[in-house]
C-alpha positions as CSV (number, residue, x, y, z in Angstrom):
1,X,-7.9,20.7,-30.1
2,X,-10.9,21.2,-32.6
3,X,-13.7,20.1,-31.5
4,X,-13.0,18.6,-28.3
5,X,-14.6,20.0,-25.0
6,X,-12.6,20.7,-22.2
7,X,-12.6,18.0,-19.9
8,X,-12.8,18.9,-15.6
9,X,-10.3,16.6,-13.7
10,X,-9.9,15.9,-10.0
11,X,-6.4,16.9,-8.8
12,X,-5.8,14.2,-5.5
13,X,-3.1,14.4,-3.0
14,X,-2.7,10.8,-1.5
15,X,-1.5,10.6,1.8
16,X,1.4,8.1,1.5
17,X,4.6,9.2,2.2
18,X,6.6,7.8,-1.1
19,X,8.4,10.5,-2.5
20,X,6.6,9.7,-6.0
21,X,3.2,10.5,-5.2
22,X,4.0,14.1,-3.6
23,X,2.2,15.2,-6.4
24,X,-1.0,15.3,-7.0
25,X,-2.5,12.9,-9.3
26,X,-5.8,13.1,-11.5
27,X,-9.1,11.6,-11.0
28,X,-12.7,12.0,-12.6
29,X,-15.3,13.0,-10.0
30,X,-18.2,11.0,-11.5
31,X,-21.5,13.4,-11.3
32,X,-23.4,11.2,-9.2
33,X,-21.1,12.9,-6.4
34,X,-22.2,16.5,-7.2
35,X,-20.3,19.5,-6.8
36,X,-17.7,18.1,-4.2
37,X,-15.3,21.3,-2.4
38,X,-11.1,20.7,-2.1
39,X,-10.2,19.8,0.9
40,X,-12.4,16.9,1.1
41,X,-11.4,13.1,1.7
42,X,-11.9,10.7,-1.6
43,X,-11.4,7.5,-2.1
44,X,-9.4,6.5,-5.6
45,X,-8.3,3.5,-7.0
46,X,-3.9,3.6,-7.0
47,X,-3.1,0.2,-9.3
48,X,-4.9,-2.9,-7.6
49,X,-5.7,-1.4,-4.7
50,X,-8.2,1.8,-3.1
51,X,-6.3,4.8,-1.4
52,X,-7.1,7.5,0.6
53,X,-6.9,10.6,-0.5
54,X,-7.5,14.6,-0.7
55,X,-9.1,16.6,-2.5
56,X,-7.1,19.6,-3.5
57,X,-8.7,21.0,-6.6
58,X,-9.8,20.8,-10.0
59,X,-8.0,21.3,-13.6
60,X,-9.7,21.8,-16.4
61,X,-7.7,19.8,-19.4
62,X,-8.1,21.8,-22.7
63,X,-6.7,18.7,-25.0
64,X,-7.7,15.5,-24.3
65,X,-5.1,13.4,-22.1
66,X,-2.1,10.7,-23.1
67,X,-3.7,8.2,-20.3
68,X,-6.9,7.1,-19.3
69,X,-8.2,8.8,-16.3
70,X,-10.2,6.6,-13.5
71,X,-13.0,7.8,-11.4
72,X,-13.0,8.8,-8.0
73,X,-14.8,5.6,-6.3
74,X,-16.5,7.6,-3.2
75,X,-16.6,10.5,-1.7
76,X,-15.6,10.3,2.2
77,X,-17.1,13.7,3.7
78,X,-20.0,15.5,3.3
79,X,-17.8,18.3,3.8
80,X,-14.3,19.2,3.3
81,X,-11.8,18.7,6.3
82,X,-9.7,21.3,5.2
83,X,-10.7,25.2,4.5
84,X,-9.3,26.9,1.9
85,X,-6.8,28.9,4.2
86,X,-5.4,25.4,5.7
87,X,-4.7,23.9,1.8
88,X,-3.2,27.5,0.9
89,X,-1.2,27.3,3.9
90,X,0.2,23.3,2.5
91,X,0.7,25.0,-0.6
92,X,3.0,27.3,0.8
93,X,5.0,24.9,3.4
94,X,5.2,22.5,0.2
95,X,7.1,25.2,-1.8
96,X,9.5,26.8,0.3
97,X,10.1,23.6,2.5
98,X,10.4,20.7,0.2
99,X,7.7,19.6,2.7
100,X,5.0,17.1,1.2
101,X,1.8,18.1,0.8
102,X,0.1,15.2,2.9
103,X,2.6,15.6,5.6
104,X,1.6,19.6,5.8
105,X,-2.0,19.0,5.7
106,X,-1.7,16.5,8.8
107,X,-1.0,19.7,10.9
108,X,-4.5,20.6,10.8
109,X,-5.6,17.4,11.4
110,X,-6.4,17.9,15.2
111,X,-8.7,15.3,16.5
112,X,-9.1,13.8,13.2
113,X,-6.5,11.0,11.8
114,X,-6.1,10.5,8.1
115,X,-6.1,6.9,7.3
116,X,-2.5,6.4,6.6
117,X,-1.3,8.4,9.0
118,X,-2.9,6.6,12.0
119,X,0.2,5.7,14.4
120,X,1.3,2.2,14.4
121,X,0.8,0.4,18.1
122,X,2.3,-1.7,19.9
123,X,1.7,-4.3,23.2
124,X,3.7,-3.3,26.0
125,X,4.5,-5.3,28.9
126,X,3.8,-2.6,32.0
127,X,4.4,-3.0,35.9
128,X,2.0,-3.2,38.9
129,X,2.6,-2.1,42.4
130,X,1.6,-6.1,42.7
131,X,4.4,-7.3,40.4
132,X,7.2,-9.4,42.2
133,X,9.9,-11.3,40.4
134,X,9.4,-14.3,43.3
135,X,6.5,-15.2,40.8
136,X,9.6,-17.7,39.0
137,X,11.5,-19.9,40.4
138,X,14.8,-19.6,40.7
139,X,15.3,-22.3,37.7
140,X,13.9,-19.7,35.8
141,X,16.3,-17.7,35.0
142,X,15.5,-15.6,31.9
143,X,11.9,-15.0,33.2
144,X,13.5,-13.6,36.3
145,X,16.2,-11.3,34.1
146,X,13.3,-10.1,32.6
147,X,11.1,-9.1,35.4
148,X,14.2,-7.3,37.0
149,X,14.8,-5.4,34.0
150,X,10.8,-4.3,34.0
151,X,10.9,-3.3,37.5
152,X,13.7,-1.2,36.7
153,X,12.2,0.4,34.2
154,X,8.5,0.1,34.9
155,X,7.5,-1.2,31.5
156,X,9.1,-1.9,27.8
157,X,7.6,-2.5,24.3
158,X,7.5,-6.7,23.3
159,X,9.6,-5.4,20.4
160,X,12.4,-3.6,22.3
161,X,12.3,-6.8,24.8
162,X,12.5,-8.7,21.8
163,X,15.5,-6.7,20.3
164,X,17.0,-7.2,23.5
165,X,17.6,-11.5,22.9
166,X,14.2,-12.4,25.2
167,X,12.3,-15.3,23.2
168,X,8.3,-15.3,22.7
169,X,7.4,-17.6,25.0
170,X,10.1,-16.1,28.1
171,X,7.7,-12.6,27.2
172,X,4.4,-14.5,27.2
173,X,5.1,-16.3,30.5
174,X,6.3,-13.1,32.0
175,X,3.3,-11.3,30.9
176,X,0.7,-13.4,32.2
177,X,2.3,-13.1,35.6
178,X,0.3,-11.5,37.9
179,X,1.2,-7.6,38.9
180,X,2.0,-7.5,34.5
181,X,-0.3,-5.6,32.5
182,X,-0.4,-5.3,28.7
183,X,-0.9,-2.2,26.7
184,X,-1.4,-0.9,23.5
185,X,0.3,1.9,22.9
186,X,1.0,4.6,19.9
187,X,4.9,3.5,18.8
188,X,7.1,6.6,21.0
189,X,8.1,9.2,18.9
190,X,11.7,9.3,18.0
191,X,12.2,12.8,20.4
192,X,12.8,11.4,24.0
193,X,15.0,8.5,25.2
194,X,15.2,6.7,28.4
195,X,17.9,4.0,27.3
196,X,21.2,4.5,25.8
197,X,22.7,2.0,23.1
198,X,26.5,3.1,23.0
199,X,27.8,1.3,19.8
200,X,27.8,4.6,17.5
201,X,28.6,6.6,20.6
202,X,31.7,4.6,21.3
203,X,33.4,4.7,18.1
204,X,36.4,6.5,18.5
205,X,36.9,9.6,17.0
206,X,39.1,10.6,14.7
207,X,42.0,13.0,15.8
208,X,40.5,16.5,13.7
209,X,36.8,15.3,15.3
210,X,38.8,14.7,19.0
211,X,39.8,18.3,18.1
212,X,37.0,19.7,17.5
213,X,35.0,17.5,20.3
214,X,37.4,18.7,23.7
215,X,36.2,22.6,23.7
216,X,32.7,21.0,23.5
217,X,33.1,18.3,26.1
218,X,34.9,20.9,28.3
219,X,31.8,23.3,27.7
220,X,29.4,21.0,28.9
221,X,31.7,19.5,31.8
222,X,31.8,23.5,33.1
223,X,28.1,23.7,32.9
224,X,29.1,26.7,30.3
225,X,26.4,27.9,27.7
226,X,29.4,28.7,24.2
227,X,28.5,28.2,20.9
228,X,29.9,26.3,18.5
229,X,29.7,26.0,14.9
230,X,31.3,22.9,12.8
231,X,32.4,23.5,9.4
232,X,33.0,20.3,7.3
233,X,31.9,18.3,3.8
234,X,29.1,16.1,3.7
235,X,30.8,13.1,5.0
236,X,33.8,14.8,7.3
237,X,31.8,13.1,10.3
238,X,29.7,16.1,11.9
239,X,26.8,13.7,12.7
240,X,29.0,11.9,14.7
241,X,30.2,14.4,17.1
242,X,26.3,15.3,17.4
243,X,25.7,11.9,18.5
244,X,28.7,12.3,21.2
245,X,27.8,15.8,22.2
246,X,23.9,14.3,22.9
247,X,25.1,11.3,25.0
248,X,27.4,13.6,26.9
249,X,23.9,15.8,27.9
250,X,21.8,12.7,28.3
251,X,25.0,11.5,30.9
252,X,24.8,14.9,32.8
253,X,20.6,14.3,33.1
254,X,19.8,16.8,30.7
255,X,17.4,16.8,27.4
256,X,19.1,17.8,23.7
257,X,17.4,18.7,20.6
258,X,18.6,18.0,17.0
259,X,17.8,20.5,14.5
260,X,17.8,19.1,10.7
261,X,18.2,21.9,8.2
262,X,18.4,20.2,5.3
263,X,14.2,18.3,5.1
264,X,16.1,15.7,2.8
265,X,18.6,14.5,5.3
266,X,15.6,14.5,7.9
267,X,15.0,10.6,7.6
268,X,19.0,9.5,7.4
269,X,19.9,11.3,10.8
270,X,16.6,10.8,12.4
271,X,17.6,6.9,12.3
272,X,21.1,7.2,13.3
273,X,19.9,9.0,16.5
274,X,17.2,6.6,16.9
275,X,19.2,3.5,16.9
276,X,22.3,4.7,19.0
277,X,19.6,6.3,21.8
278,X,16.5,4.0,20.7
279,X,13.2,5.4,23.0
């Protein structure tokens, strides 16, 4: 446009993981923050509230913009956190993986954490060699179920033991006990399980999935290594015979691991596996 001077705008990835602010979004850098390098941690205002976010580049706009543009309200590093090798890297696993760019920059983040990525915690209620469930009386009865169930299995988040019908105060008492020790602990990933909730597992199949499910249960009853590949609509019940096929290993003491082509479906089958095999 005549007479307007190109204007140089602040392209910021925030690290949220809404699908709507993948892209990056555009910022002023005021001057009083100098010549500030991509890959660097700013802080920008996102509606009524201050986000976290990085630094990826500048754009310089040629016609002046539809929107007002904000200013970046402080700058986090005094340098970047990630070289220009590490962002071309994003670039490229954004592109050809539908993979976010926040998401693909936390790979380099070793021994750093970005803001909203640090890893929710939780209490947990863990076992001593000193723990004895003759610490309630026998009118105690919960209190007793539940200090059987942590010897058993030597410790359990207050949420699964909450998800499992234990009240607040039955986990308080329990925890104070002595020989109990609480924890904080990251939330476990959703790639190992030591307890096995069988209501999806149990669902009977259907009679084309019992078909295709008996050479794979016989396989694995044999100890035999076969391949098998299932071909079927979205919807035909695949995921399902996953979930059997991974209970079946888990029941013969052995690991599985689920490989999700599709980074869209990632989320959806992630949860189904999570709540039939939980931890």
């Amino acid at each position: 446009m005549k007479g307007y001077e190109s204007m140089r705008v602040a392209q910021v990835i925030i690290n949220r993981p809404a699908k709507q602010l993948h892209k990056p979004l555009s910022y002023l850098m005021p001057e009083k923050f100098g010549n500030v390098l991509p890959g660097t941690r700013v802080l920008i205002p996102l509606g009524h509230s201050r986000e976290e976010g990085i630094l990826i580049g500048y754009e310089e706009l040629v016609e002046p913009p539809e929107f007002t543009l904000r200013n970046i309200v402080q700058v986090l590093d005094s340098e970047p956190w990630f070289t220009p090798e590490m962002m071309d890297t994003a670039r490229r696993l954004n592109e050809y993986y539908l993979f976010s760019y926040g998401d693909a920059l936390r790979l380099f983040t070793v021994n750093k954490t970005l803001k909203s990525y640090e890893a929710p915690k939780e209490e947990w209620l863990v076992v001593m060699p000193d723990f004895s469930i003759d610490q309630f009386s026998e009118r105690k009865k919960k209190q007793r179920e539940l200090a059987q169930y942590l010897l058993e299995v030597g410790g359990a988040s207050k949420a699964l033991l909450l998800a499992k019908g234990y009240s607040r105060m039955v986990i308080k008492q329990v925890s104070e006990a002595k020989g109990i020790t609480i924890e904080s602990r990251f939330k476990a990933t959703k790639t190992t399980f030591t307890e096995l909730l069988t209501e999806e597992v149990n669902i009977p199949l259907t009679q084309a999935q019992q078909a295709v499910y008996e050479p794979i249960q016989e396989a694995m009853n044999s100890h035999e290594h076969k391949t098998f590949l299932l071909h079927g609509v979205t919807g035909s019940g695949k995921t399902q015979l996953y979930l059997r096929a991974t209970a079946k290993c888990i029941s013969q003491d052995k690991t599985a691991i689920i490989l999700v082509p599709e980074i869209i479906l990632t989320d959806q089958i992630v949860r189904r596996f999570v709540e039939t095999f939980w931890r």
